[in-house]
N, C-alpha and C positions, 0 to 999 in steps of 0.2 A: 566770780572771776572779774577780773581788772584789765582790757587790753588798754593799752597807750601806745602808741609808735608802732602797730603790727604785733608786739609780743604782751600774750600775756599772763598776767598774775595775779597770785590764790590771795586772794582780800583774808587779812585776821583784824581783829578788834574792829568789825566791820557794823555801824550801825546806819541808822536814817543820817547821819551829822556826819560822817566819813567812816574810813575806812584806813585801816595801815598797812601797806605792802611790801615784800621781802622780795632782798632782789636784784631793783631799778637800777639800771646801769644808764642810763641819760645822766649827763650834767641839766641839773634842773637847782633854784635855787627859792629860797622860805621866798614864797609869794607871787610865784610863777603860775600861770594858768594852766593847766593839763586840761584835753580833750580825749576822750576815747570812748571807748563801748564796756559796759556792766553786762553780764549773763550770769547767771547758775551753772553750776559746770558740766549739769547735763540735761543743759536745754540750747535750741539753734536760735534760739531770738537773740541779738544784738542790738542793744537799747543805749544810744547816745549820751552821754553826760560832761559834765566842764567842773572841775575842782580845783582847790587851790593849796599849794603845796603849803602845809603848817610847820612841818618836822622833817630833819632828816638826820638819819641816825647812823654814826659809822656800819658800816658792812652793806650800805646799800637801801637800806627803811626806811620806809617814806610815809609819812603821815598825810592823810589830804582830808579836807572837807568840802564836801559837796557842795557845788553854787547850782549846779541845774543837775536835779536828781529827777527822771523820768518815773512820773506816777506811779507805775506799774511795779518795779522793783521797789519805789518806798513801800507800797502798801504790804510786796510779799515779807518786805526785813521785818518789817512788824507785825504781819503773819508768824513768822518765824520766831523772833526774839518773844512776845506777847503770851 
């Protein structure tokens, strides 16, 4: 999961390099910084992270790559995808 601004949202095409999210109702524009919290959707850890918006695609899809991905969930995406 993906929170930004208090709300959040289910990560698809999601790797160590970003993630794309369905959705994002912020005006946000290609190269804007986002901050927010990364989690599993069913875990209480809330783990900080900063991306930068690559894509955005009518209906709301937002493409982001990761500038500061917290350890912890790189290693499990790679647990996971691997």
């Amino acid at each position: 999961m993906v929170e930004i601004g208090g709300y959040a949202h289910k990560a698809r095409d999601w790797s160590a390099g970003g993630a794309c999210i369905e959705g994002f109702a912020e005006a946000v524009a290609i190269g804007n910084i986002l901050s927010g919290h990364l989690y599993w959707a069913d875990d209480r850890r809330r783990l900080g992270f900063a991306a930068e918006v690559m894509r955005l695609d009518p209906g709301g899809a937002l493409a982001l790559r990761w500038l500061d991905l917290p350890l912890a969930i790189q290693q499990e995406m790679e647990a996971q995808i691997g």
